[in-house]
Structures are given as structure tokens and as C-alpha cells.
ROMIBA-33953 format. One line per 10 residues: their letters; for each residue x, y, z of C-alpha. Coordinates in Angstrom, 2 decimals. Last residue first. Example, Ala and Ser with C-alpha at 12.3 -4.5 7.8 and 13.67 -1.06 7.14 Angstrom:
sa) 13.67:-1.06:7.14  12.30:-4.50:7.80
END
This chain:
xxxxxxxxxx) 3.48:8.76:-5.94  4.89:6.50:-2.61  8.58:5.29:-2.32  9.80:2.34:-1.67  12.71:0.20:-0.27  13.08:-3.36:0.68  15.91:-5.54:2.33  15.50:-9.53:2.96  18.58:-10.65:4.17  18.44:-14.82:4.22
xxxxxxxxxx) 20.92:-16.94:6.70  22.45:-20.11:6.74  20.16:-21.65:4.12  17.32:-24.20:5.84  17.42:-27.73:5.10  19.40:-29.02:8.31  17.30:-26.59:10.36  17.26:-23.08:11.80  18.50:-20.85:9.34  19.10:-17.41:9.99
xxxxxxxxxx) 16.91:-14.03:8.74  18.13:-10.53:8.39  15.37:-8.38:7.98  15.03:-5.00:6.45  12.52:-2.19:5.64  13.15:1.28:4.47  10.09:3.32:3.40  9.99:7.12:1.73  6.77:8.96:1.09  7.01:10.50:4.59
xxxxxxxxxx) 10.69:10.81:4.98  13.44:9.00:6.13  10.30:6.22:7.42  11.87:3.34:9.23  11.49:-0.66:9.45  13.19:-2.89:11.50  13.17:-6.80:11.26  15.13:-9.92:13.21  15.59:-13.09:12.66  13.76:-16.31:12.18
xxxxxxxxxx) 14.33:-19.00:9.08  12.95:-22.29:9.13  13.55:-24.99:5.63  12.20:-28.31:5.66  12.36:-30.22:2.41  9.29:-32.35:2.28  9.03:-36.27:1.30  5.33:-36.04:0.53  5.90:-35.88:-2.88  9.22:-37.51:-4.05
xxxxxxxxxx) 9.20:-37.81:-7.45  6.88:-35.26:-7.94  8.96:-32.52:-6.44  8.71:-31.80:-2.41  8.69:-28.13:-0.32  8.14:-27.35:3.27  8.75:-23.66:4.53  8.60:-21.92:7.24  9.28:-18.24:7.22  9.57:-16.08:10.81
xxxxxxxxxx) 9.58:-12.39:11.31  10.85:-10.10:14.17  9.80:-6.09:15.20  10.93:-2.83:15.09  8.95:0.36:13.93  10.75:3.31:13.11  8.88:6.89:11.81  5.38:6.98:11.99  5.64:6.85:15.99  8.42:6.16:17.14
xxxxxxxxxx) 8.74:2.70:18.75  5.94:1.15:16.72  6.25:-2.62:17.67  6.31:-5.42:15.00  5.09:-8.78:14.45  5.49:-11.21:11.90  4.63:-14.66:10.35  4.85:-16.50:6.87  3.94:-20.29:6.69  4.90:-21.94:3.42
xxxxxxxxxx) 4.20:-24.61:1.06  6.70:-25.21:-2.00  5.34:-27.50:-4.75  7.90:-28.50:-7.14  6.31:-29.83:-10.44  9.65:-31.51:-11.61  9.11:-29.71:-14.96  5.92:-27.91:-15.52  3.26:-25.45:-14.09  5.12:-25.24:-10.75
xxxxxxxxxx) 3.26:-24.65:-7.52  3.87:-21.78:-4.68  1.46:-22.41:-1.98  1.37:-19.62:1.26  0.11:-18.69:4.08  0.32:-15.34:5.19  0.24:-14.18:9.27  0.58:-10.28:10.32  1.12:-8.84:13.31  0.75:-5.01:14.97
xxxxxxxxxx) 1.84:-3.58:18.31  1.63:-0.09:19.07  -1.33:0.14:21.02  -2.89:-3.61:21.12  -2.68:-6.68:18.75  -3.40:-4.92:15.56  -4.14:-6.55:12.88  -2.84:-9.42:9.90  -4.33:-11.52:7.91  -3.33:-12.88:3.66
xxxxxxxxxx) -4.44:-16.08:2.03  -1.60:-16.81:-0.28  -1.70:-18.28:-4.04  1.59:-18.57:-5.95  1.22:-19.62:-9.16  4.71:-20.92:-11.34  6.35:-20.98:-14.85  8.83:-23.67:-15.02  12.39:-22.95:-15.33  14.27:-24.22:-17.99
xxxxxxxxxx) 13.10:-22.28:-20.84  14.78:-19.09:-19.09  12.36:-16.46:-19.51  10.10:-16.99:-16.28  6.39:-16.42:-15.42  5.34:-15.98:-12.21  1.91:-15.24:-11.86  0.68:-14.47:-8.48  -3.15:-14.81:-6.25  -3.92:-13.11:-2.95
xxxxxxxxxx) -7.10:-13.29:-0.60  -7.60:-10.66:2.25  -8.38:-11.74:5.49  -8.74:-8.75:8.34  -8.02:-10.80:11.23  -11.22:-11.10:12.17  -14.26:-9.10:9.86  -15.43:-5.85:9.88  -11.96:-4.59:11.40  -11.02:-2.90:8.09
xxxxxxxxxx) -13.49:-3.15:5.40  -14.56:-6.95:3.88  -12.91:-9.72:1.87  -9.83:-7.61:0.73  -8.85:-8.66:-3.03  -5.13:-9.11:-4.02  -3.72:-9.20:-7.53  -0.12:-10.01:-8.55  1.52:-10.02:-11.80  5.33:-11.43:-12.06
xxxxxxxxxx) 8.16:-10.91:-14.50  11.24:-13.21:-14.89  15.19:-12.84:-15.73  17.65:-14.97:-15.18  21.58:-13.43:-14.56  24.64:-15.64:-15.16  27.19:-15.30:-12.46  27.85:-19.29:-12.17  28.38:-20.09:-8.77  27.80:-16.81:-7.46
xxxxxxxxxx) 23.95:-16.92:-8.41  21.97:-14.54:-9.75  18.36:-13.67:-10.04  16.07:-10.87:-11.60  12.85:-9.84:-11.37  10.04:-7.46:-13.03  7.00:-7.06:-11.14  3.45:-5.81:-11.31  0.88:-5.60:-8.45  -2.70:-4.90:-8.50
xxxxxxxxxx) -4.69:-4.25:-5.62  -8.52:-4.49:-5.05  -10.91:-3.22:-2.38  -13.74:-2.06:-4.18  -11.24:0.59:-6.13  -7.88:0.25:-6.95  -4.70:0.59:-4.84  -1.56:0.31:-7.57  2.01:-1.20:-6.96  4.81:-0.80:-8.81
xxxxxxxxxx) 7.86:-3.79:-8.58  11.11:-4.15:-8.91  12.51:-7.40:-8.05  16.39:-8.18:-7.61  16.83:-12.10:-5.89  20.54:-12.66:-5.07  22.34:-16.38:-4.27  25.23:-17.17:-2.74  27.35:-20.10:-2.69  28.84:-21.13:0.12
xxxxxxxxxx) 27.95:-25.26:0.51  25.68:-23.64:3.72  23.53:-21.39:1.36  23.80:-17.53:1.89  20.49:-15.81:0.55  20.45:-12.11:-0.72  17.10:-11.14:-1.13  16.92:-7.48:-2.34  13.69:-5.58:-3.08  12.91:-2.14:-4.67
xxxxxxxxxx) 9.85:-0.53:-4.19  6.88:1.80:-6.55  4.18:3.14:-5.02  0.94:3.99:-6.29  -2.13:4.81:-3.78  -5.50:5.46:-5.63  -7.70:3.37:-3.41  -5.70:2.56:-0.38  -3.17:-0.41:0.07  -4.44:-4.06:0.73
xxxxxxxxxx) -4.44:-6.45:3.55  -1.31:-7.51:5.19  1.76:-9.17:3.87  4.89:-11.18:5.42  8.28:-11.26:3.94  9.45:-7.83:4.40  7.14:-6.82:6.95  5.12:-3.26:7.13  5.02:-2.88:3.30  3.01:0.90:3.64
xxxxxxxxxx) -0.71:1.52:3.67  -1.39:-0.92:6.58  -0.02:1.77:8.87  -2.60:4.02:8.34  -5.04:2.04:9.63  -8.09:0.83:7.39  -11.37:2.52:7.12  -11.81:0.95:3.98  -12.19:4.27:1.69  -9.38:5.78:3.24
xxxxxxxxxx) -7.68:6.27:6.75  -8.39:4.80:10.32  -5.69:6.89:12.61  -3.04:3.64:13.49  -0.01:6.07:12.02  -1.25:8.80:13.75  -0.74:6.96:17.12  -3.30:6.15:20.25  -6.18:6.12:17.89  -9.02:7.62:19.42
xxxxxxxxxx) -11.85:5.12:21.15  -14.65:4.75:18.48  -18.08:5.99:19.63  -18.56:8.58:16.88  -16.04:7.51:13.93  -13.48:10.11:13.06  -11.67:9.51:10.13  -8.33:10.87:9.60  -7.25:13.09:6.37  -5.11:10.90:3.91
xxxxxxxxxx) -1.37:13.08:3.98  0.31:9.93:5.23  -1.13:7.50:2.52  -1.06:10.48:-0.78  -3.62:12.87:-1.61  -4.39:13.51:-4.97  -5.45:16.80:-5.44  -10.14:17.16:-6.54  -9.90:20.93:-8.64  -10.95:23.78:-6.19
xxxxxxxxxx) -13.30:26.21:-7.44  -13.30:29.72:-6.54  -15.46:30.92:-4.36  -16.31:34.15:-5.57  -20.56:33.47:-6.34  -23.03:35.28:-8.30  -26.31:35.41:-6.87  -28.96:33.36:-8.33  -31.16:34.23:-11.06  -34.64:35.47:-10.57
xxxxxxxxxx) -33.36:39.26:-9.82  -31.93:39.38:-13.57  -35.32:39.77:-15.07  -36.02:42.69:-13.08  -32.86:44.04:-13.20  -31.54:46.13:-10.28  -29.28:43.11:-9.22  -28.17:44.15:-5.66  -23.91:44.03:-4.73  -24.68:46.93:-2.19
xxxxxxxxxx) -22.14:48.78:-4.38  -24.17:47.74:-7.30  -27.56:49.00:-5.24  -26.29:52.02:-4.42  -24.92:53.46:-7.56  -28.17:52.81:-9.37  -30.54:54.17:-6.88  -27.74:56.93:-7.32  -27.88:57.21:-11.36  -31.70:57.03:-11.00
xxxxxxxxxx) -32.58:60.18:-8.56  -29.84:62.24:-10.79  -32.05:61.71:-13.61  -34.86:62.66:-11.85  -33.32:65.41:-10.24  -32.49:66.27:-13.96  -35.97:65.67:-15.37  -37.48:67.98:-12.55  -35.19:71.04:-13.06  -36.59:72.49:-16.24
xxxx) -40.04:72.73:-14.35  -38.55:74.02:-11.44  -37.05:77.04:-13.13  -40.37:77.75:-14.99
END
């Protein structure tokens, strides 16, 4: 009689510690349940923007290993790290990264030989977009010391990359700029450039633009130009120094052909205060009859 009475409560007992085991064994003891998947605690990780120098490197089986971090192949084009900050101040090379925004200040301060002085202002945000593309907008400003009055214009820029990084020579990347001006005296302008640039060895980079700049109206002025630089990392991701060259050859319509030569070469250092931050100046002096006495480029900018 005693065992009788007992059975349902060791069987009860039997259940409550199958039970017990198989949650802290993590089991499913439904039936139905066991066809489902197991529960997972990895919690998921919303996509972070990463900015140029936090970009993971890409390693590439039978590719020699960068000799810097800033030349480690980055991004969706493969393309140096280097080449996702303004290396030059007059020269350009290739495009930024997908989904890099920046925005820069610029200063051109130019010293003509009768003494006046003139000053360029642009501020400009730059975006990377995707299949290779960047899109530039600008707003600008210049003054003169002869008569103080300020102009103001605005400029859009769009560059396309022909191919990846190091797919094709000299990397060529194709460049087209509105300028459009408020002062009804100036003509609006378009300023194509066909853009290259590399790496000559460890540590030493160039880049080559050239350039057309062509009124819409008024005298017409068409300004063609040869842009040059090289540069040498000295520490890496931090200073780079280097020298730049400008050429440039413009004539009106009443006098096409008969160009005004103007050559300036100087100087250029860049450096990186911090990561996101970039510093880049060159003082340039004239070398002909045409040219100003000397041109100070100076640019700063700092990545989103």
C-alpha cells in the first residue's frame, strides 16, 4: 500500500528533475520547440562609420606589405591611405573613399609685383560616393587690397575615378567644376582637369593635374594650366614634405594665342595634429615676367 501511494510522487519528482536538467543544460524539452533553432546571445552590432585612418587594411595574398600605414590599401578601391586626405595644395589625386565627408578651409593669398594683394577664402565639404565618384561643394570669397570690396561665388565639383587603385597607370581620374559668380561682371566659368598621381617608391608620392579654366562670357579668358607635386613621408602619418609647381598660360579673345605666362615653384609641407585633422601649406614664388611675386596656398580640414 505504501508503495503504491509513493509511485505518482517519484514520478512526479522523476519529471521536475528531467526538467531541471535539461534547462540548465540549455535543452528544449518541447517536442515542437526542438525543430527551431537555438537561441542565440550575440548581440547585434549596428554597421559604425569608420572614418580614412580608422579604415581596416586590406591584405591582398601575393602583395608585398606596405612599408607605412598611411600607404596600407584601404576602402572599396583598394586605394592608399594617403590618397584619402588633400596631399598637395594645388595639385589633386584620385578620389576620397566611399562615405568619407570632410569639410576644409583654403587661403590663397597672392602678392602681385605693382603691390597689391589679393585673398581667395573657399570653404568647401567634400563627400566620397559610391562607384568611384566624389562630389564637391564650395562657397568662395575674394578680396583685393586695392579696393577692399569682397565678391562672392559658389562652385560644384564632381570627379569620377576611371578604374580601382593601381589597375590602371597613374591612377587617372577625370574632374569637371562650375564656377558660378555673383558679381554681374564676372563671367561664370568650367574648369575641367584630368587628374594622376601614385606612388613613386616607399615614401614618395606625386601627383600631375592638367587643367582648362574657360569663361562662359565676357572677354572669354581661357586659362590653361599644368599642376605638379611630389612629396616625401618623413613621419609616417603625421608630416610629409614635399615641393609643387603651377604653370599657367592664359589669353582673352582678343588676343588668343598671345598667352600670359605665369610659373610658380616653392615649397609644401603637410602634417596631421591629429588623425581627422590636416594642415597643408605652400608658399609659391614667381618665376617669370607674368608670374605674381609669390602665392601662399594654406589648407585645413577636418574629416566627419
Amino acid at each position: 500500500m505504501h508503495l503504491g501511494k509513493g509511485r505518482p510522487l517519484c514520478g512526479a519528482l522523476a519529471l521536475v528533475t528531467l526538467w531541471w536538467v535539461g534547462a540548465a543544460s540549455g535543452q528544449i524539452m518541447n517536442p515542437a520547440d526542438s525543430q527551431n533553432p537555438p537561441a542565440t546571445n550575440t548581440p547585434v552590432i549596428p554597421p559604425v562609420h569608420l572614418r580614412s585612418w580608422e579604415l581596416p587594411e586590406i591584405l591582398v595574398l601575393g602583395q608585398r606589405e606596405a612599408a607605412l600605414r598611411e600607404e596600407d590599401p584601404i576602402g572599396a578601391y583598394a586605394q592608399p591611405r594617403w590618397t584619402a586626405t588633400r596631399r598637395f595644395p594645388t595639385t589633386r589625386v584620385y578620389v576620397v573613399p566611399e562615405g568619407k565627408m570632410e569639410f576644409e578651409y583654403w587661403l590663397r593669398t597672392t602678392f602681385e609685383k605693382d603691390g597689391t594683394t589679393a585673398y581667395r577664402d573657399l570653404y568647401e565639404v567634400e563627400f566620397g560616393l559610391p562607384n568611384r565618384f566624389q562630389f564637391d561643394v564650395y562657397l568662395r570669397t575674394d578680396q583685393s587690397s586695392e579696393s577692399g570690396e569682397i565678391f562672392t561665388s559658389q562652385q560644384l565639383e564632381l570627379r569620377y575615378a576611371l578604374a580601382d587603385w593601381g589597375k590602371l597607370p597613374g591612377n587617372p581620374t577625370l574632374y569637371l567644376e562650375w564656377i558660378r559668380h555673383d558679381d554681374e561682371m564676372e563671367s561664370d566659368q568650367v574648369e575641367p582637369k584630368f587628374l594622376l598621381g601614385g606612388e613613386i617608391c616607399p615614401r614618395w608620392h606625386w601627383g600631375l593635374n592638367f587643367v582648362g579654366e574657360f569663361e562662359t562670357g565676357g572677354e572669354l579668358e581661357r586659362e590653361y594650366s599644368v599642376r605638379s607635386g611630389i612629396s616625401y613621408s618623413a613621419v609616417d602619418s603625421k608630416m610629409a614634405i614635399g615641393a609643387e609647381c603651377q604653370a599657367s598660360f592664359t589669353d582673352t579673345k582678343e588676343d588668343r594665342g598671345d598667352y600670359e605666362n605665369s610659373v610658380v615653384v616653392g615649397p609644401s609641407i603637410q602634417y596631421h595634429p591629429y588623425p581627422q585633422m590636416t594642415l597643408n601649406a605652400a608658399p609659391l614664388f614667381g618665376v617669370t615676367d607674368d608670374s605674381p611675386t609669390a602665392q601662399v596656398w594654406f589648407n585645413c580640414g577636418w574629416e566627419f
